[in-house]
VODREN-38626 format. One record per residue: residue in three letters; x, y, z of N, C-alpha, C in turn. Coordinates in Angstrom, 3 decimals, always signed. Layout:
N
aa;n_x;n_y;n_z;ca_x;ca_y;ca_z;c_x;c_y;c_z
ALA;X;Y;Z;X;Y;Z;X;Y;Z
...
***
This chain:
143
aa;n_x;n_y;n_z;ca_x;ca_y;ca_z;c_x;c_y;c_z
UNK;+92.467;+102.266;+61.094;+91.158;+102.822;+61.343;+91.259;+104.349;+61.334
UNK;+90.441;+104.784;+60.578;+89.982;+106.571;+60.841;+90.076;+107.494;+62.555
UNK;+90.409;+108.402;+62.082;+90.148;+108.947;+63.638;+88.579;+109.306;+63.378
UNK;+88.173;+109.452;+64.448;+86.383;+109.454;+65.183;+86.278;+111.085;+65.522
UNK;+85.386;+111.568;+64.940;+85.057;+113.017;+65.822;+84.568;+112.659;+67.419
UNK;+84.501;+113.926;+67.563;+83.606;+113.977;+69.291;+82.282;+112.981;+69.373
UNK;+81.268;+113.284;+68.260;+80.208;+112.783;+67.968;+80.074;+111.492;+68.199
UNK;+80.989;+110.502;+67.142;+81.004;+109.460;+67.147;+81.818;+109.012;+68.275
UNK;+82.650;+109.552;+69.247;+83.369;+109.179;+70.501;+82.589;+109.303;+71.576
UNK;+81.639;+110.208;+71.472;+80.634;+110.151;+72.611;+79.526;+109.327;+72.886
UNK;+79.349;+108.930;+71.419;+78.379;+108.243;+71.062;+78.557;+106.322;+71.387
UNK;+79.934;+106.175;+71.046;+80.532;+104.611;+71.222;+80.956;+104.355;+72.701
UNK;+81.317;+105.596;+73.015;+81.925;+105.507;+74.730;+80.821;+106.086;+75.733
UNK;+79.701;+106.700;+75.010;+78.922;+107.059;+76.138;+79.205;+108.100;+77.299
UNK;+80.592;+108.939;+77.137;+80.850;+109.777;+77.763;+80.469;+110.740;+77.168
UNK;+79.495;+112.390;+77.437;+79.062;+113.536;+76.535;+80.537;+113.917;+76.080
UNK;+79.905;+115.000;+75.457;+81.325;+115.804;+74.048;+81.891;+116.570;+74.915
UNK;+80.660;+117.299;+76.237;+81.428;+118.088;+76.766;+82.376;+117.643;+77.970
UNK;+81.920;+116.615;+78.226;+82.965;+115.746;+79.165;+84.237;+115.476;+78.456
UNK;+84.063;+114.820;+77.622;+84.992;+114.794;+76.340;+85.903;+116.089;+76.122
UNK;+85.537;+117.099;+75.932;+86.565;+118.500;+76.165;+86.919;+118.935;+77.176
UNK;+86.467;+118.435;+78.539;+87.119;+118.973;+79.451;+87.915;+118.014;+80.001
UNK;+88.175;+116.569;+80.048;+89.154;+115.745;+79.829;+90.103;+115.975;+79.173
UNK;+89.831;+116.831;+78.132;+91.334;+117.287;+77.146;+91.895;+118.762;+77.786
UNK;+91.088;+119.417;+78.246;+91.440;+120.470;+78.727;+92.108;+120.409;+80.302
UNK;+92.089;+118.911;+80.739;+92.831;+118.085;+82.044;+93.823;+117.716;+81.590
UNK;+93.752;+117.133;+80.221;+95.197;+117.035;+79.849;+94.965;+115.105;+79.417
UNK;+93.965;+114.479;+79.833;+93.269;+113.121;+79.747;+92.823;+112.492;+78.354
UNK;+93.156;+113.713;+77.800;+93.101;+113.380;+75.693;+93.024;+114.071;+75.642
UNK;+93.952;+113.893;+74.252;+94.466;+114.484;+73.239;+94.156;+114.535;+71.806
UNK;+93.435;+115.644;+71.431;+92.670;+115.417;+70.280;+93.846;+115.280;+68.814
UNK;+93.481;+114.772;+67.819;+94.339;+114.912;+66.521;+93.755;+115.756;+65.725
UNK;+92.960;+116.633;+66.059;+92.674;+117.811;+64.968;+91.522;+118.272;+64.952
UNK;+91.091;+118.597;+63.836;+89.676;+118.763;+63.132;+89.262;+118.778;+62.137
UNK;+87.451;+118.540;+61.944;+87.153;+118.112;+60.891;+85.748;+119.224;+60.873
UNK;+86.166;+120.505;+60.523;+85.069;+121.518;+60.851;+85.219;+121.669;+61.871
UNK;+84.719;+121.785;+62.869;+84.079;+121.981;+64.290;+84.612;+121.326;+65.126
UNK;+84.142;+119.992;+64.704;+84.326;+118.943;+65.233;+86.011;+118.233;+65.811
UNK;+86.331;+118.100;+66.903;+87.477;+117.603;+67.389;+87.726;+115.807;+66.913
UNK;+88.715;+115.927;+66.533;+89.037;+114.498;+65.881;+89.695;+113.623;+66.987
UNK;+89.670;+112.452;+67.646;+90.454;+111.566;+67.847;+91.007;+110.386;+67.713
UNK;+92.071;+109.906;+67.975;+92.560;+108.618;+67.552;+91.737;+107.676;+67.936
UNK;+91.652;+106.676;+67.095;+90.374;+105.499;+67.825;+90.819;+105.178;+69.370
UNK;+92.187;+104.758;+69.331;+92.397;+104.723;+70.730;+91.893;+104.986;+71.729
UNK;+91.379;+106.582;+71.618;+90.638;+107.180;+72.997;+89.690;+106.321;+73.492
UNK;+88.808;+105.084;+72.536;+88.068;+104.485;+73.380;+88.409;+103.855;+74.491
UNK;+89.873;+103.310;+74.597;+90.601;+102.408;+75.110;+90.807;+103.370;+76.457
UNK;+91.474;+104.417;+75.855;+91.620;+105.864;+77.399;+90.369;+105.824;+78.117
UNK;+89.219;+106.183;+77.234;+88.111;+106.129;+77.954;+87.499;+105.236;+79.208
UNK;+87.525;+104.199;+78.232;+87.695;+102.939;+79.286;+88.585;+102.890;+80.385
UNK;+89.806;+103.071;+80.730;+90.514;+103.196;+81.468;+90.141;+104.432;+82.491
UNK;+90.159;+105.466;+81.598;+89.436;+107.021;+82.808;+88.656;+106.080;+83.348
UNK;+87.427;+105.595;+82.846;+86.085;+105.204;+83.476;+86.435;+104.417;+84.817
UNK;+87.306;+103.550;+84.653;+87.965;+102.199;+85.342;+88.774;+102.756;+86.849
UNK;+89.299;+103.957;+86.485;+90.115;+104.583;+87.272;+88.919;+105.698;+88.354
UNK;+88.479;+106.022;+87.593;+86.846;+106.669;+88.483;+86.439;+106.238;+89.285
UNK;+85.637;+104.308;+88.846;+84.696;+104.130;+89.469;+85.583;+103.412;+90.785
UNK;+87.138;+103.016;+90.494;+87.835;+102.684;+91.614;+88.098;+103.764;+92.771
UNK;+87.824;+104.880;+92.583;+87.890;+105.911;+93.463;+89.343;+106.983;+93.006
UNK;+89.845;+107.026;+92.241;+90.526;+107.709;+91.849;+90.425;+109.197;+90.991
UNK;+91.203;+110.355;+92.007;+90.432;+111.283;+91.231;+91.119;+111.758;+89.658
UNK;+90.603;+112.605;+88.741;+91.406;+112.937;+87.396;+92.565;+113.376;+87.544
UNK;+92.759;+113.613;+88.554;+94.538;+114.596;+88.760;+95.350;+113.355;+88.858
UNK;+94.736;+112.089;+90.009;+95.954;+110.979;+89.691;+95.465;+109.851;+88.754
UNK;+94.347;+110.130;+87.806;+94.626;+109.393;+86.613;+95.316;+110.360;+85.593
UNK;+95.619;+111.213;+85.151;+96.162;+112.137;+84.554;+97.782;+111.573;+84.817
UNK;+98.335;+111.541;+86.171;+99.319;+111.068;+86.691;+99.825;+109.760;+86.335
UNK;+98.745;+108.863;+85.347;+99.044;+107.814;+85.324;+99.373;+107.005;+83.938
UNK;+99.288;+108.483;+83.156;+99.524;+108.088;+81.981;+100.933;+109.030;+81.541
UNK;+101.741;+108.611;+81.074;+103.292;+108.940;+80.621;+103.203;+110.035;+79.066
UNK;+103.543;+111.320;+79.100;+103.894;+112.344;+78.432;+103.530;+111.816;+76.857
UNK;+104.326;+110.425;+76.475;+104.105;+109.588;+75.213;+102.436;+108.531;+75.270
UNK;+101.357;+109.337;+76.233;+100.682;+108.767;+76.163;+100.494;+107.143;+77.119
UNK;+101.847;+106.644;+77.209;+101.784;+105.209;+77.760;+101.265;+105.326;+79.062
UNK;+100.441;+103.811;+79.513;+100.132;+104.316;+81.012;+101.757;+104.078;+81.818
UNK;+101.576;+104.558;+83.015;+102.341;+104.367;+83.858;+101.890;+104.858;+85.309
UNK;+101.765;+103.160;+85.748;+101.075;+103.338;+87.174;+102.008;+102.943;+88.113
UNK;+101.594;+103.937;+89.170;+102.479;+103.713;+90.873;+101.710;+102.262;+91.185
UNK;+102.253;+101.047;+91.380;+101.837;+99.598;+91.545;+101.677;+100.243;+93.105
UNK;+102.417;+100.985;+94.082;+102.053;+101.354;+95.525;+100.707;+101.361;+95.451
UNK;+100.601;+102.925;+94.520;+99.230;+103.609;+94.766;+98.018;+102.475;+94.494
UNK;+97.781;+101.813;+93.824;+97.168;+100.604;+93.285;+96.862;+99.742;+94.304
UNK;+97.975;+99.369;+95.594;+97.755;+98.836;+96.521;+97.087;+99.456;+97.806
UNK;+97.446;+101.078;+97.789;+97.103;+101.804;+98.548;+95.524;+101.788;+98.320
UNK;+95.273;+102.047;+97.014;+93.510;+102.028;+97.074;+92.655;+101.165;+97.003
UNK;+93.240;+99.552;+96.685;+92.895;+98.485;+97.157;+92.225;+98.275;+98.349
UNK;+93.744;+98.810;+99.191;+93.481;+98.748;+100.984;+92.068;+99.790;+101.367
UNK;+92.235;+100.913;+100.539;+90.946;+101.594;+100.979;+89.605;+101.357;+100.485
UNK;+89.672;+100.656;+99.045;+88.378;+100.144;+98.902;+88.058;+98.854;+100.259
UNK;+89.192;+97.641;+100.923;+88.762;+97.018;+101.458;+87.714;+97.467;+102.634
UNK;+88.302;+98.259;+103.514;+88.015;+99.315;+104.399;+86.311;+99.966;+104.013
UNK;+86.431;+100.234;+102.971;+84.829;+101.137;+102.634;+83.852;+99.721;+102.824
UNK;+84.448;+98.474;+101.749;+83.821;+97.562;+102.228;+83.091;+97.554;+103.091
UNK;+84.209;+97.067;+104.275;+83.776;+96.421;+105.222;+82.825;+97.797;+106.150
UNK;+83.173;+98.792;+105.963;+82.322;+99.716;+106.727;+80.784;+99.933;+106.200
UNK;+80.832;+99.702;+104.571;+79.512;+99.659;+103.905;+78.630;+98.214;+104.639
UNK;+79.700;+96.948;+104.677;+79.060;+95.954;+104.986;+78.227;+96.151;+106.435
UNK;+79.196;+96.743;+107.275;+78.577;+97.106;+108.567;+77.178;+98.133;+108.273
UNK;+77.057;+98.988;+107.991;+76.132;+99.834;+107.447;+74.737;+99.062;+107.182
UNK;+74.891;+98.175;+105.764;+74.295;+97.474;+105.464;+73.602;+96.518;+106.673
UNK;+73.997;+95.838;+107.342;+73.925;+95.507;+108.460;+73.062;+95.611;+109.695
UNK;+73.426;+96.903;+109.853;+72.463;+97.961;+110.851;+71.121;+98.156;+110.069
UNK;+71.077;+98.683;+108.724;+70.199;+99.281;+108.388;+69.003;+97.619;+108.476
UNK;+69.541;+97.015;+108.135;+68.589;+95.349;+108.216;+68.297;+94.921;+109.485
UNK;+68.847;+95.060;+110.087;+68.576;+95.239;+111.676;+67.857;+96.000;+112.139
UNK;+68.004;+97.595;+111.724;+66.614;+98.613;+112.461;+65.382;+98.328;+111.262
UNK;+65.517;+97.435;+110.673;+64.191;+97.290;+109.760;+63.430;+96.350;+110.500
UNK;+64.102;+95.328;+110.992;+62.929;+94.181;+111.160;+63.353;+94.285;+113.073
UNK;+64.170;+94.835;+113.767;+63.822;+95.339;+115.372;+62.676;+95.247;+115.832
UNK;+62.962;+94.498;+117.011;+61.140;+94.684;+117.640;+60.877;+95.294;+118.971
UNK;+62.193;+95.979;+118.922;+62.247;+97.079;+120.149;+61.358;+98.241;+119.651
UNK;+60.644;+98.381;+120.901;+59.613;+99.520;+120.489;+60.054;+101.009;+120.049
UNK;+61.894;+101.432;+120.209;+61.775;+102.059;+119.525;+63.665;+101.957;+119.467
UNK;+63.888;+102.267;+118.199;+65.383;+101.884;+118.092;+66.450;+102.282;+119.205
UNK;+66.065;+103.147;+119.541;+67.150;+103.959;+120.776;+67.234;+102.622;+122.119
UNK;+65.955;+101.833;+121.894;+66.007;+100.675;+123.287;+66.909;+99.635;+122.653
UNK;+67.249;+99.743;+121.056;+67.775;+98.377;+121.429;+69.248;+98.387;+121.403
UNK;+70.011;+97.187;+122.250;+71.304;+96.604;+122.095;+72.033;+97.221;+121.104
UNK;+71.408;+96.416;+119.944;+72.473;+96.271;+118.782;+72.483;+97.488;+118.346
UNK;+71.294;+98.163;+118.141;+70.785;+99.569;+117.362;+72.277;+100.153;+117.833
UNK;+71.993;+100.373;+119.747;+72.608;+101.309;+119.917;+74.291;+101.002;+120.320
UNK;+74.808;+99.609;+119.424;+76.153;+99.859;+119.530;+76.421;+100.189;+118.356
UNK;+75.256;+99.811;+117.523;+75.582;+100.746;+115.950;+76.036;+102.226;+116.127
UNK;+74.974;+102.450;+116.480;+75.646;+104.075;+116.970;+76.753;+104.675;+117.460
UNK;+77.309;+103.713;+118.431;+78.383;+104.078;+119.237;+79.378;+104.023;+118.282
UNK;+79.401;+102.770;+116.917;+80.695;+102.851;+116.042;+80.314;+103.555;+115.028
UNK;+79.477;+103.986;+114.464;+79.264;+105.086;+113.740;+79.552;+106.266;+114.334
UNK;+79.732;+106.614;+115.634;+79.644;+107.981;+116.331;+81.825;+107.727;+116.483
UNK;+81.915;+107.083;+116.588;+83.811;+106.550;+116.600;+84.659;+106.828;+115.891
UNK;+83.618;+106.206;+114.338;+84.436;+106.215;+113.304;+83.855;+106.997;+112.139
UNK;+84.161;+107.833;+111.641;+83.598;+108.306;+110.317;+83.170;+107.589;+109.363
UNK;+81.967;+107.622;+108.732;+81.617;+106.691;+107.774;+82.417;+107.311;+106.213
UNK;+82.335;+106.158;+105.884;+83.306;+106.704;+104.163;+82.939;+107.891;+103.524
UNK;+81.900;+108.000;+103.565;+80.763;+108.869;+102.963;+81.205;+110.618;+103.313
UNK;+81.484;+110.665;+104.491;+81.540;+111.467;+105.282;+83.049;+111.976;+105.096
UNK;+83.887;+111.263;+105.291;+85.273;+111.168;+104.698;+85.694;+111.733;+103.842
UNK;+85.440;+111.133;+102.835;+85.792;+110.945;+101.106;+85.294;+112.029;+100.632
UNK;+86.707;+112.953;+99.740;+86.351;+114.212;+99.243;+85.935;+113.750;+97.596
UNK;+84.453;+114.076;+97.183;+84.363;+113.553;+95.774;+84.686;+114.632;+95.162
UNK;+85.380;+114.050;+93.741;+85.379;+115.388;+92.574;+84.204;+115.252;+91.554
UNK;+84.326;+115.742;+91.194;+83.172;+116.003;+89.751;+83.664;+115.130;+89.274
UNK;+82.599;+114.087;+88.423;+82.995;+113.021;+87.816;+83.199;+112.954;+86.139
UNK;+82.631;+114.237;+85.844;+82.550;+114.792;+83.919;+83.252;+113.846;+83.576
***
Protein backbone atom coordinates (compact mmCIF):
# COMPACT_ATOMS: atom_id res chain seq x y z
CA UNK A 1 0.00 0.00 0.00
CA UNK A 2 1.07 3.74 -0.73
CA UNK A 3 2.03 5.96 2.03
CA UNK A 4 -1.09 8.50 2.85
CA UNK A 5 -0.42 12.28 3.21
CA UNK A 6 -1.66 14.20 6.35
CA UNK A 7 -4.93 14.80 4.43
CA UNK A 8 -5.89 11.48 3.79
CA UNK A 9 -4.57 10.37 7.52
CA UNK A 10 -6.67 12.82 9.08
CA UNK A 11 -9.32 12.21 7.16
CA UNK A 12 -9.46 8.02 7.73
CA UNK A 13 -8.36 8.43 11.43
CA UNK A 14 -10.27 11.44 12.25
CA UNK A 15 -7.48 12.92 14.19
CA UNK A 16 -6.81 16.91 12.63
CA UNK A 17 -3.34 17.42 10.59
CA UNK A 18 -2.47 19.59 13.26
CA UNK A 19 -2.78 17.05 15.92
CA UNK A 20 -1.16 14.90 13.52
CA UNK A 21 2.14 17.22 13.62
CA UNK A 22 2.34 17.67 16.95
CA UNK A 23 2.29 13.92 17.72
CA UNK A 24 5.34 13.83 15.47
CA UNK A 25 6.86 16.64 17.02
CA UNK A 26 6.25 14.23 20.56
CA UNK A 27 8.02 11.89 18.84
CA UNK A 28 4.36 9.55 18.41
CA UNK A 29 4.98 9.44 14.39
CA UNK A 30 7.08 9.42 12.23
CA UNK A 31 6.52 10.84 8.98
CA UNK A 32 8.23 9.16 5.60
CA UNK A 33 8.60 12.33 3.75
CA UNK A 34 6.88 14.50 1.38
CA UNK A 35 4.77 15.02 -1.28
CA UNK A 36 4.83 18.99 -1.73
CA UNK A 37 3.72 20.25 1.47
CA UNK A 38 2.18 17.63 2.46
CA UNK A 39 3.78 15.09 5.17
CA UNK A 40 3.68 11.49 3.99
CA UNK A 41 3.02 8.46 6.21
CA UNK A 42 3.27 4.84 6.32
CA UNK A 43 -0.24 3.35 6.21
CA UNK A 44 0.59 1.94 9.44
CA UNK A 45 0.07 5.17 11.33
CA UNK A 46 -3.56 4.24 11.25
CA UNK A 47 -2.80 1.35 13.43
CA UNK A 48 -0.48 3.99 15.85
CA UNK A 49 -3.36 6.09 15.74
CA UNK A 50 -5.59 3.73 16.99
CA UNK A 51 -3.44 2.71 19.66
CA UNK A 52 -2.53 6.66 20.75
CA UNK A 53 -6.39 6.92 20.80
CA UNK A 54 -6.69 3.58 23.00
CA UNK A 55 -3.93 4.70 25.28
CA UNK A 56 -5.75 8.28 25.85
CA UNK A 57 -9.04 7.34 26.44
CA UNK A 58 -7.51 4.70 29.14
CA UNK A 59 -6.04 7.61 30.94
CA UNK A 60 -2.65 7.61 29.83
CA UNK A 61 -0.75 10.63 29.19
CA UNK A 62 1.53 11.14 25.59
CA UNK A 63 4.81 11.07 27.49
CA UNK A 64 3.95 7.36 28.69
CA UNK A 65 2.47 6.39 25.43
CA UNK A 66 5.52 7.71 23.68
CA UNK A 67 7.27 5.39 26.37
CA UNK A 68 5.53 2.63 24.99
CA UNK A 69 6.59 2.27 21.79
CA UNK A 70 10.40 0.91 21.15
CA UNK A 71 13.04 3.27 19.09
CA UNK A 72 12.25 0.49 15.98
CA UNK A 73 8.81 1.65 16.29
CA UNK A 74 7.62 -1.78 18.08
CA UNK A 75 5.27 -1.35 20.98
CA UNK A 76 6.70 -2.15 24.18
CA UNK A 77 4.59 -2.04 27.21
CA UNK A 78 5.39 -2.06 31.11
CA UNK A 79 2.59 -5.16 31.67
CA UNK A 80 3.08 -3.37 35.61
CA UNK A 81 2.02 -0.07 34.33
CA UNK A 82 -1.06 -1.71 32.52
CA UNK A 83 -1.99 -3.19 35.82
CA UNK A 84 -1.29 -0.12 37.67
CA UNK A 85 -3.95 1.78 35.55
CA UNK A 86 -6.34 -0.91 35.54
CA UNK A 87 -6.30 -0.60 39.41
CA UNK A 88 -6.92 3.13 38.92
CA UNK A 89 -9.51 3.01 36.42
CA UNK A 90 -11.23 0.42 39.02
CA UNK A 91 -11.10 3.06 41.76
CA UNK A 92 -12.53 6.07 39.42
CA UNK A 93 -15.19 3.51 38.86
CA UNK A 94 -16.29 2.87 41.80
CA UNK A 95 -16.00 6.58 42.99
CA UNK A 96 -17.95 7.69 39.70
CA UNK A 97 -20.44 4.89 40.70
CA UNK A 98 -20.79 6.48 44.12
CA UNK A 99 -21.23 9.95 42.55
CA UNK A 100 -23.70 8.69 40.28
CA UNK A 101 -25.51 7.52 43.17
CA UNK A 102 -25.80 10.60 45.23
CA UNK A 103 -26.62 12.64 42.39
CA UNK A 104 -30.01 10.11 41.94
CA UNK A 105 -30.61 10.38 45.34
CA UNK A 106 -30.60 14.34 45.73
CA UNK A 107 -32.90 14.20 42.64
CA UNK A 108 -35.81 12.35 43.80
CA UNK A 109 -35.10 13.30 48.10
CA UNK A 110 -38.04 14.36 49.83
CA UNK A 111 -36.24 16.09 52.49
CA UNK A 112 -37.21 19.56 52.32
CA UNK A 113 -33.91 20.50 51.76
CA UNK A 114 -30.77 18.34 51.02
CA UNK A 115 -28.61 19.47 53.97
CA UNK A 116 -31.68 17.52 56.24
CA UNK A 117 -31.13 14.46 54.76
CA UNK A 118 -29.22 11.20 56.08
CA UNK A 119 -27.90 9.98 53.04
CA UNK A 120 -27.36 13.51 51.31
CA UNK A 121 -25.31 14.30 54.15
CA UNK A 122 -23.05 11.20 54.43
CA UNK A 123 -22.51 11.88 50.80
CA UNK A 124 -20.86 14.78 51.79
CA UNK A 125 -18.92 13.61 54.53
CA UNK A 126 -17.14 11.04 51.82
CA UNK A 127 -16.81 13.44 49.28
CA UNK A 128 -15.36 15.97 51.88
CA UNK A 129 -12.68 12.63 52.92
CA UNK A 130 -11.82 11.69 49.80
CA UNK A 131 -10.96 13.59 46.70
CA UNK A 132 -13.08 12.98 43.84
CA UNK A 133 -11.11 11.75 40.61
CA UNK A 134 -11.91 14.78 38.94
CA UNK A 135 -10.25 16.82 41.35
CA UNK A 136 -7.19 14.58 41.47
CA UNK A 137 -6.32 13.76 38.04
CA UNK A 138 -3.85 16.05 36.29
CA UNK A 139 -5.32 16.16 32.51
CA UNK A 140 -3.02 16.87 29.55
CA UNK A 141 -4.10 18.24 26.36
CA UNK A 142 -5.52 15.60 24.44
CA UNK A 143 -4.36 16.94 20.52
Amino acid sequence: MRDLDITEVARRSGVPASTLRFYEGKGLLASTGRRGLRRLFAPDVLERLALISLGRAAGFSLDDIARMFAPDGRLRIDRPQLVAKAEELDRTIRELGIMRDGLRHAAVCPAPSHLECPTFRRILRAAASAPTTGARRKRTPSR
